[in-house]
Each structure stands twice: as structure tokens, then as C-alpha cells.
VOPAGU-2260 file (C-alpha; in pm, 1 decimal, decimal comma):
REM VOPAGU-2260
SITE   aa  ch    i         X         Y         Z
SITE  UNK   A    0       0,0       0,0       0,0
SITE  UNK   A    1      87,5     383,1     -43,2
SITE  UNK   A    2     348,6     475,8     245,6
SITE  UNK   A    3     284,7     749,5     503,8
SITE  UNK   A    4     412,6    1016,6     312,1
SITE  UNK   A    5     144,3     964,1       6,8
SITE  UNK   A    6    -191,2    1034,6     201,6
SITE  UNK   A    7       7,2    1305,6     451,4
SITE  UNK   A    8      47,3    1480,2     149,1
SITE  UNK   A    9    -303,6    1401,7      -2,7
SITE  UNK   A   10    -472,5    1544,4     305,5
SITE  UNK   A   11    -259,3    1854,0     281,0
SITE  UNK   A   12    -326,9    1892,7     -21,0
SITE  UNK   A   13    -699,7    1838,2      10,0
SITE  UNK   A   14    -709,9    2088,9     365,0
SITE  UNK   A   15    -584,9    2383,9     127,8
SITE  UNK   A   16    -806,5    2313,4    -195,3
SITE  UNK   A   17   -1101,2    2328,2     120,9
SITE  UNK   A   18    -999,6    2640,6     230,4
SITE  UNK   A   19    -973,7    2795,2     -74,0
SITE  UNK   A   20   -1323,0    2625,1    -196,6
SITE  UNK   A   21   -1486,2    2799,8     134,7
SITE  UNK   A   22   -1372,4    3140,7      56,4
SITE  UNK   A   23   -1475,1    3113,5    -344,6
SITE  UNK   A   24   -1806,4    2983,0    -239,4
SITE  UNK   A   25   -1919,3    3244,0      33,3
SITE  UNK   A   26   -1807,3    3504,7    -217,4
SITE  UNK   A   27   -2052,1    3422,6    -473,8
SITE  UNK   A   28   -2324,0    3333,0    -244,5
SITE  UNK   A   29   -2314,2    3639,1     -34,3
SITE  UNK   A   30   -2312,1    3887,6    -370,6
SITE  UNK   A   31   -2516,8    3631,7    -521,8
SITE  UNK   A   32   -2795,1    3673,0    -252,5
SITE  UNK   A   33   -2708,7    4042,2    -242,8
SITE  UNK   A   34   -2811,4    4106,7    -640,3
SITE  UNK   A   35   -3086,1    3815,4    -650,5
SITE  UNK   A   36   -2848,3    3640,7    -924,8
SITE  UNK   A   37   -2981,6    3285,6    -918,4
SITE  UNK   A   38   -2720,8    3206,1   -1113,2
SITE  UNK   A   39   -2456,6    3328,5    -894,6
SITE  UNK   A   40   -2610,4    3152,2    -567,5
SITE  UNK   A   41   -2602,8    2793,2    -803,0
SITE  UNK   A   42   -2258,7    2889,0    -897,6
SITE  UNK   A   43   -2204,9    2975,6    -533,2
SITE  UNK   A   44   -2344,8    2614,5    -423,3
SITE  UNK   A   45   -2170,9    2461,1    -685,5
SITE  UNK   A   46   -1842,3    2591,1    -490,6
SITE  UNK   A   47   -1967,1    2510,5    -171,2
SITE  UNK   A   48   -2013,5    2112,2    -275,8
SITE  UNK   A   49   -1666,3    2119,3    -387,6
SITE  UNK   A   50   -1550,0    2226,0     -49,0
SITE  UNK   A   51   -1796,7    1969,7      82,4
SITE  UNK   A   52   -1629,9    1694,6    -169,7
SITE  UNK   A   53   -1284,8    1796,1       7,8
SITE  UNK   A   54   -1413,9    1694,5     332,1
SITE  UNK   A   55   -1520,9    1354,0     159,0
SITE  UNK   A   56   -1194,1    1347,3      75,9
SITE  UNK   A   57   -1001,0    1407,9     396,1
SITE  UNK   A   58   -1225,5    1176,3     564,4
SITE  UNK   A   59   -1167,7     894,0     295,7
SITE  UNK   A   60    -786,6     925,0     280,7
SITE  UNK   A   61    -765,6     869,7     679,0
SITE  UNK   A   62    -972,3     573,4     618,0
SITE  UNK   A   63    -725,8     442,5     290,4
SITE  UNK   A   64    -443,9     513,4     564,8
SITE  UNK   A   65    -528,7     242,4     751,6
SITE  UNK   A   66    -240,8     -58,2     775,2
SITE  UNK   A   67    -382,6    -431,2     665,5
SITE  UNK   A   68    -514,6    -668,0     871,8
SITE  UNK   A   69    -570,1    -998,7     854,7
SITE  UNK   A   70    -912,6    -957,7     678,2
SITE  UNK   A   71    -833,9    -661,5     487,6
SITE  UNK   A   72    -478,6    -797,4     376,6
SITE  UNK   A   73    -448,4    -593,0      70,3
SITE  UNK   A   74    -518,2    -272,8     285,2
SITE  UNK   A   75    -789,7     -17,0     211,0
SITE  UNK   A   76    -666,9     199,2     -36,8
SITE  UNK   A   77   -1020,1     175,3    -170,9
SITE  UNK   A   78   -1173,1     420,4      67,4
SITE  UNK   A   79    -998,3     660,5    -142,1
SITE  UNK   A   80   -1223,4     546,7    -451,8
SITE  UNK   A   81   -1542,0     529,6    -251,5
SITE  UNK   A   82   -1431,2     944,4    -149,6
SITE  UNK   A   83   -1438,5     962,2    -533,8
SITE  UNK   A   84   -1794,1     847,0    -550,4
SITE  UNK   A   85   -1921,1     983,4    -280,4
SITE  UNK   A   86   -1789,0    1345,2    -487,0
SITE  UNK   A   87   -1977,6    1206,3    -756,5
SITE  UNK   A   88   -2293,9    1192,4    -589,5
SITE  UNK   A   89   -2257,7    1557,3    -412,0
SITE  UNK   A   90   -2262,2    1684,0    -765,4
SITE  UNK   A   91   -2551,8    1487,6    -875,9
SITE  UNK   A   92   -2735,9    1650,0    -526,3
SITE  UNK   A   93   -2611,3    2003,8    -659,1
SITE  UNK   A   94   -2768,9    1933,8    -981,4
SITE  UNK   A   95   -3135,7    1849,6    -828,8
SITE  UNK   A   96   -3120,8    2149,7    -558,9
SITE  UNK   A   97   -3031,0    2380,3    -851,2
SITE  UNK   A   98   -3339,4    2228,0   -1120,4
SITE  UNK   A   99   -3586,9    2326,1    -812,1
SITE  UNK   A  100   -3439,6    2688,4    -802,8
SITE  UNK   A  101   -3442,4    2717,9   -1197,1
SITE  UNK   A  102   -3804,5    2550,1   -1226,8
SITE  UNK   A  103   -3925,5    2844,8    -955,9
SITE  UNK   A  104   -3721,5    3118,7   -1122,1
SITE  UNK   A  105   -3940,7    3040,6   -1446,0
SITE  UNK   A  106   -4268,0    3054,6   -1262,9
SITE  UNK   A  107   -4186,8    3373,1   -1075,8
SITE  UNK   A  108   -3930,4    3547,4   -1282,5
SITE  UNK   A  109   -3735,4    3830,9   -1137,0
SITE  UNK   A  110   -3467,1    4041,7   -1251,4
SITE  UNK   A  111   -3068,5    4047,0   -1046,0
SITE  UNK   A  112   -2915,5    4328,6   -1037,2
SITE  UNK   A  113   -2596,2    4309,8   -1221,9
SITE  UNK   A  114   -2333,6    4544,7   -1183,9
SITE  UNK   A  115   -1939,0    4588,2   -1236,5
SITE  UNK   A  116   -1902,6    4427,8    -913,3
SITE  UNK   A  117   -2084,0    4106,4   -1018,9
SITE  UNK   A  118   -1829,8    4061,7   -1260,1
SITE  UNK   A  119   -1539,0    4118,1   -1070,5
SITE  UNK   A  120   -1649,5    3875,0    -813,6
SITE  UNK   A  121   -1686,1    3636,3   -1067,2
SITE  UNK   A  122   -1358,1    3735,1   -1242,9
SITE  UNK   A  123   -1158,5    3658,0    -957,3
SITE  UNK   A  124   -1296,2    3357,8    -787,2
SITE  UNK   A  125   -1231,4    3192,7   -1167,4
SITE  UNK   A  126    -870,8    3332,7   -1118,1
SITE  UNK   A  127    -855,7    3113,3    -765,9
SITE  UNK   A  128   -1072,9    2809,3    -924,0
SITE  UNK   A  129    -810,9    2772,9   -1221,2
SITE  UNK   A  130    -552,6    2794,6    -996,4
SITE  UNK   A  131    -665,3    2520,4    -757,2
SITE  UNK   A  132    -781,6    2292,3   -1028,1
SITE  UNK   A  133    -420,3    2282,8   -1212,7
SITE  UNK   A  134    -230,7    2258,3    -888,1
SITE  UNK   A  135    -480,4    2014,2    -727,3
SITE  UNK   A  136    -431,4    1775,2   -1108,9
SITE  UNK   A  137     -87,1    1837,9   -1154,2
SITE  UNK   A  138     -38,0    1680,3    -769,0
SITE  UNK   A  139    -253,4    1398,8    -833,4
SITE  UNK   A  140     -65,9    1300,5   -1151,3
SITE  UNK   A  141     261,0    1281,7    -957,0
SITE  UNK   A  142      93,2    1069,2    -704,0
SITE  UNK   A  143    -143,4     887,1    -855,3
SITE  UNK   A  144    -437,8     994,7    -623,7
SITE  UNK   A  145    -774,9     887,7    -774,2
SITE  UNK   A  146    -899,6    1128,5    -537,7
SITE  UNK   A  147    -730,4    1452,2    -640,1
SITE  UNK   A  148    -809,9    1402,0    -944,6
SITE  UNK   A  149   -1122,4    1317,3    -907,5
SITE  UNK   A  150   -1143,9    1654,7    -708,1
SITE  UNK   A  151    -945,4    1866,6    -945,9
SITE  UNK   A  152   -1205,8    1739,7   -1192,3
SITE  UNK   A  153   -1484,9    1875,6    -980,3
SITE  UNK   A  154   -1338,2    2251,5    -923,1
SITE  UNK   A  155   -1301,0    2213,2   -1354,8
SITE  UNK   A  156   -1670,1    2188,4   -1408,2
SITE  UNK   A  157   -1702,3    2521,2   -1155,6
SITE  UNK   A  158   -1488,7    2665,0   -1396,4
SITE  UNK   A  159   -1707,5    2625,8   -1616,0
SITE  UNK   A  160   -2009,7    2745,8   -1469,0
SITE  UNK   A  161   -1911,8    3055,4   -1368,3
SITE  UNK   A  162   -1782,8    3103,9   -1744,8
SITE  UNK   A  163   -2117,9    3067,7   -1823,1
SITE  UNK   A  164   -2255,3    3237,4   -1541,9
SITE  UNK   A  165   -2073,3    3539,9   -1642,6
SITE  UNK   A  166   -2200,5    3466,9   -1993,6
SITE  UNK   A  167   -2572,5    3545,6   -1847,5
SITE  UNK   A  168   -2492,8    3840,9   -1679,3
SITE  UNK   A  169   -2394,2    4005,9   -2059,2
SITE  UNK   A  170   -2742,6    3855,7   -2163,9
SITE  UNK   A  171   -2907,7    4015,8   -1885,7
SITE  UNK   A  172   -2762,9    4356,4   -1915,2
SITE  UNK   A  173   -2862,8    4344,3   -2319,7
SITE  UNK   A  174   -3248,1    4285,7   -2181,8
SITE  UNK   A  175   -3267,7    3896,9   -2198,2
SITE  UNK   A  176   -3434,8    3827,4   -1840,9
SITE  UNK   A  177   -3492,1    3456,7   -1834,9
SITE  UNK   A  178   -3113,8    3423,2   -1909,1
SITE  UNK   A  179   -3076,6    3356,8   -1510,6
SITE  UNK   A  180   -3255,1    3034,1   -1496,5
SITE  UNK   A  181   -3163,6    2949,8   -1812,9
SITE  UNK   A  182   -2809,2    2940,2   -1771,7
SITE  UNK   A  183   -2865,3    2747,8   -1422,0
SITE  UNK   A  184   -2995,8    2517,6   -1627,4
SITE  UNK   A  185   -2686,1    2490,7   -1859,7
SITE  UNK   A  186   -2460,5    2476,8   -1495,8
SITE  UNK   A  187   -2689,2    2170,4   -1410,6
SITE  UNK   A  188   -2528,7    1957,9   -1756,2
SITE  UNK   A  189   -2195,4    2090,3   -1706,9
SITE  UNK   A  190   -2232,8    1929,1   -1317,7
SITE  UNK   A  191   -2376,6    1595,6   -1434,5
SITE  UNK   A  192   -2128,1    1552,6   -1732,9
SITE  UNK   A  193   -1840,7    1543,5   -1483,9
SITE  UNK   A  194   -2039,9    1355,7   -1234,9
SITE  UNK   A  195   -2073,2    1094,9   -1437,6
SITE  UNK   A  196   -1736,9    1114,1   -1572,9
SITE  UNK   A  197   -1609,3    1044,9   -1192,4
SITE  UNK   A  198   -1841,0     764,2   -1189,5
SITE  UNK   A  199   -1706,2     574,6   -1473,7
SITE  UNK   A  200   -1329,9     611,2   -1344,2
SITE  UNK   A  201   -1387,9     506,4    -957,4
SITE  UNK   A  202   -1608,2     243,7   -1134,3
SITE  UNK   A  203   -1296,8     129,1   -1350,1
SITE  UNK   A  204   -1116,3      63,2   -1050,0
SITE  UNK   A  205   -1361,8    -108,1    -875,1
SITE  UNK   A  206   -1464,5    -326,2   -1083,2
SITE  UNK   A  207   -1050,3    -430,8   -1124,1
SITE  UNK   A  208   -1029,4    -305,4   -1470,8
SITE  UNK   A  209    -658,6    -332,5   -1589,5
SITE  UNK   A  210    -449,8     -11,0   -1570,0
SITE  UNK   A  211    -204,9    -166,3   -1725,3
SITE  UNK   A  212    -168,5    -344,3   -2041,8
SITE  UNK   A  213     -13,7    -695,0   -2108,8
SITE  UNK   A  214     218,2    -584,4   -2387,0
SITE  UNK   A  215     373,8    -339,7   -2163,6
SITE  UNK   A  216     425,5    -655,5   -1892,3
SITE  UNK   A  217     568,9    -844,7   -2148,4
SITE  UNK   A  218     817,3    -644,6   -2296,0
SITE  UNK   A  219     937,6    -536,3   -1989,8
SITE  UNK   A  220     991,9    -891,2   -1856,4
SITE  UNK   A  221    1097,3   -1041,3   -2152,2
SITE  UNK   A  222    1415,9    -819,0   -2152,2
SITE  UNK   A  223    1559,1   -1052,2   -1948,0
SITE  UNK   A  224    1786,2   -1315,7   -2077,0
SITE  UNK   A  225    1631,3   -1568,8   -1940,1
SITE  UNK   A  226    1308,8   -1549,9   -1993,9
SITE  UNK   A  227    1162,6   -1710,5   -2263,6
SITE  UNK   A  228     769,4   -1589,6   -2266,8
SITE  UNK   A  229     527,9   -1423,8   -2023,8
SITE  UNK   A  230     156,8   -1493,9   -2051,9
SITE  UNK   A  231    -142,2   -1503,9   -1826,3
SITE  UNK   A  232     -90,4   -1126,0   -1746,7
SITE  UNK   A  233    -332,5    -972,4   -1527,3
SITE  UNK   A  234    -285,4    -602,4   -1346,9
SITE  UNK   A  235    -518,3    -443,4   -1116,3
SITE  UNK   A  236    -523,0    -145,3    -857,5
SITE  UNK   A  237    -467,4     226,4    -900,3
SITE  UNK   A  238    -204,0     431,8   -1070,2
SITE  UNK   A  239     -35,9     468,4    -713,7
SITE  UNK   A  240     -64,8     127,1    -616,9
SITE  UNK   A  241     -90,6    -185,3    -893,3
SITE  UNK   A  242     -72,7    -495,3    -836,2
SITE  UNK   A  243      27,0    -751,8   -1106,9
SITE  UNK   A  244      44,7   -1113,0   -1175,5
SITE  UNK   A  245     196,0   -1342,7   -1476,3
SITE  UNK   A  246     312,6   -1653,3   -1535,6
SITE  UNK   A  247     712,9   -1700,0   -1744,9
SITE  UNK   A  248     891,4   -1924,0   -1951,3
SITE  UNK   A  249    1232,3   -1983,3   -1916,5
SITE  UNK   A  250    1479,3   -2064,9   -2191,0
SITE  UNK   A  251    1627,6   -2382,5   -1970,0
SITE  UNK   A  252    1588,2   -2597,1   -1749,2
SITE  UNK   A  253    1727,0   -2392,7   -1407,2
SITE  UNK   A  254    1722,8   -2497,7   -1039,9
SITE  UNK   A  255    1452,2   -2376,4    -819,4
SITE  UNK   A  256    1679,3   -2152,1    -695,1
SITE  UNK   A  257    1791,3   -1997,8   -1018,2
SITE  UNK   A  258    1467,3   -1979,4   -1121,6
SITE  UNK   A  259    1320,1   -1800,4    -791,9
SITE  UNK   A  260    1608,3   -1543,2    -845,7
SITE  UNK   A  261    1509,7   -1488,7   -1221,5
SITE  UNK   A  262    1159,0   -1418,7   -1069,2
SITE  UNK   A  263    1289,1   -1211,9    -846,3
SITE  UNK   A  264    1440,7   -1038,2   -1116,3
SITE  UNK   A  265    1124,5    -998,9   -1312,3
SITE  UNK   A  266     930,5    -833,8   -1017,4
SITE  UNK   A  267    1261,8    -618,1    -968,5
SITE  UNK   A  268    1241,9    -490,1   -1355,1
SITE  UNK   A  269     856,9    -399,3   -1361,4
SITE  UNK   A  270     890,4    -226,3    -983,7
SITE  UNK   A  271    1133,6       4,5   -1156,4
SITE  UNK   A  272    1052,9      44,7   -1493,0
SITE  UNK   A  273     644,7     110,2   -1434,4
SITE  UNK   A  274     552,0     370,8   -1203,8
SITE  UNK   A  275     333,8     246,4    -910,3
SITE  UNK   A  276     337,6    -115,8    -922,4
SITE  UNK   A  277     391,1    -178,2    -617,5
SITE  UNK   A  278     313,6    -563,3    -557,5
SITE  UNK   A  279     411,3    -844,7    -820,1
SITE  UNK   A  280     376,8   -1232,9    -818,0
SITE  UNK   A  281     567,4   -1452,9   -1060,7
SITE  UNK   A  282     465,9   -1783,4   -1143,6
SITE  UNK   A  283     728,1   -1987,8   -1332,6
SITE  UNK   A  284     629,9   -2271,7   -1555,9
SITE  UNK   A  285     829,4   -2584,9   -1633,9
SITE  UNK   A  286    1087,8   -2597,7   -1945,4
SITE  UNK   A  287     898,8   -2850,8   -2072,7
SITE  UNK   A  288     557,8   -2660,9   -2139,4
């Protein structure tokens, strides 16, 4: 499983992205309430679940922390996928709460009151957004967090909205009124699109689908000189932590112990060469197959 150092710096990570979530998303709801911009506030809520999702987060990496025990043996790096879920489901929550708003906006429509201000608010929590989203990504690249990314993913699609967002507030100064509601509505696709998005990748890993493929195995292994063939390939796990499985073929006859150090050798060579394999069992078959 991950070391120490991997979710210490997940959750630090995570703790600052939440900080910086909070402060976005009290901006736009306070001005949002302030001008009656219904687009602002579902913008503003929009932040506020991503701060929420952070706290998912946190709460799963202490949980993937955990050492192994005897009936979790492979550990419970897992939570960490669950977190990523449970994201995916806060966004799917921010899409229905938002629909109600729209769908009431539309029966009783009503006119914010846009000014300079509105866009500068906007302006600048897009600034902070962009910049947590690329530093938030680029860290879970380099550790091959499903959870960061998964996050970084989330703060993306606010982005987006408040693009849009801002988008409305031109309509609504050139006298197009419903553009409020209407524009919620186009934040509400923009949330479920990368809702499901998340969904498909925890789902991935879940479900044990390979990271990794076989020809990659293979021609890594079969650089050494003894080894004849690799088949039966089968990788699982996360980018930070994959587990793998093969069977070789030597080109002789060896002892068992020259043949467990060839093994050895194999699980060596893929441990270094691919990042984040971190477990690897070798089964070696007779000469004579």
C-alpha cells in the first residue's frame, strides 16, 4: 500500500483546496444573494459542494491510511475510490437542488441586479478556481491519487459554470431576463457531465479493470535473458498502487533456486521500470511446457 508520506500529502493537499473552496463559495453566495443572481447563488453552491467533496476526501484518505489486517490484507486503499464516488454523488445532489431553483425562477421570474461588481467577483474567484484545479491535477498526476483528481475534476466543471454564469450576466444587461434560470440550467449539464465522468473512473477501478496493459508486462519482462515468454498477465489497482500477476517461460531448465532469483528479477524490472506497481507475483512454468 501507499506509504505514510502519500496520504500526509493528499490530506494537505486536500485541507488547502477546502480552504480555498470555502472562501470562493461564500463570495458568490453572499453577492449572489445580495443582487438576486440565481445564477450566482447555483454557482455559489456549486463551490460550496466542492469544499464539501474535500471533506469527503479528507475523511476517505484517513480511512485508505489504515495498515492491513488480517481480513483486509491488501489494505484499504479503496476508501480513497469510494471518497471519489461519494464526490460524484454531491454533484448529482447540486444538480437536483439547482433544477428546483431554476423551475421556480421560471414561474416567478425576477430580474438580479448586475453590476461591475458582479463581474469582478466572478472574475476573480475563476482566477482562484483555475488555480486550484491545475495545482490540485498536476499533484494527483505525480501521485497517482484517484482522489485529487477526481477533485481537481470537480473545481473544472465550476470553472465552467461561472464562465457561463458570467455569460448570463452580458445577456441580462442586453435585456434577456430569463437568461438567469436558463443558464442554471446549462450549470446543471456541465455538473452531471463530470459527475458521471467520476463515476465511470472510480467504477474502472472497482470493478478491477486493468491499468495496465499486457504488452507493456511483457516487454518489460521479456528483456531478461532468461526469460523465454510471459503470458497469463493480469494487473489491477490504481495508478499509485498496482498490483500484477503473470506466469514465465524460461529458456532452460534452471534450479529452483535460479529460477526463484530470475523471478525475483522480473518483479525487480517492472517495480522500476512502471511507475506504481507496487506488488508483483511470478509464477514460473516448467521448461517442458
Amino acid at each position: 500500500m501507499p506509504d505514510d508520506s502519500y496520504y500526509t500529502t493528499v490530506k494537505r493537499v486536500l485541507l488547502l483546496v477546502l480552504v480555498l473552496n470555502l472562501a470562493v463559495s461564500l463570495a458568490k453566495l453572499l453577492y449572489g444573494w445580495y443582487t438576486n443572481s440565481l445564477s450566482m447563488v447555483s454557482d455559489g453552491f456549486h463551490s460550496l459542494f466542492d469544499a464539501t467533496s474535500n471533506v469527503i476526501g479528507v475523511v476517505g484518505i484517513i480511512l485508505a491510511s489504515r495498515p492491513p489486517d488480517p481480513s483486509h490484507p491488501y489494505g484499504h486503499s479503496k476508501f480513497e475510490t469510494f471518497s471519489s464516488l461519494g464526490i460524484a454523488v454531491l454533484l448529482f445532489v447540486t444538480c437536483f437542488e439547482i433544477l428546483q431553483s431554476a423551475w421556480g425562477r421560471f414561474l416567478n421570474p425576477t430580474v438580479p441586479d448586475i453590476t461591475i461588481l458582479s463581474f469582478l467577483v466572478m472574475g476573480v474567484t475563476i482566477a482562484v478556481n483555475i488555480t486550484v484545479s491545475w495545482y490540485e491535477n498536476r499533484k494527483g498526476q505525480e501521485l497517482g491519487s484517484s482522489i485529487l483528481i477526481s477533485d481537481s475534476m470537480h473545481t473544472r466543471s465550476d470553472i465552467y459554470s461561472s464562465l457561463v454564469v458570467i455569460g448570463g450576466f452580458v445577456l441580462i444587461k442586453l435585456g434577456f431576463n430569463l437568461a438567469d434560470p436558463i443558464i442554471s440550467l446549462l450549470i446543471v449539464v456541465l455538473i452531471a457531465r463530470m459527475g458521471v465522468k467520476i463515476i465511470k473512473q472510480s467504477s474502472d477501478v472497482l470493478l478491477d479493470r486493468a491499468p495496465l496493459s499486457e504488452e507493456l508486462i511483457r516487454e518489460v519482462v521479456c528483456q531478461l535473458e532468461e526469460v523465454k515468454d510471459c503470458h497469463r498477465i493480469r494487473s489491477r489497482g490504481v495508478a499509485s498502487q498496482i498490483y500484477v500477476d503473470l506466469h514465465i517461460t524460461l529458456d532452460a531448465c534452471y534450479s529452483v533456486n535460479q529460477a526463484h532469483r530470475i523471478a525475483h528479477q522480473a518483479e525487480d524490472k517492472l517495480k522500476t521500470n512502471i511507475p506504481g506497481v507496487k506488488d508483483v507475483v511470478v509464477h514460473v512454468d516448467p521448461c517442458d511446457e
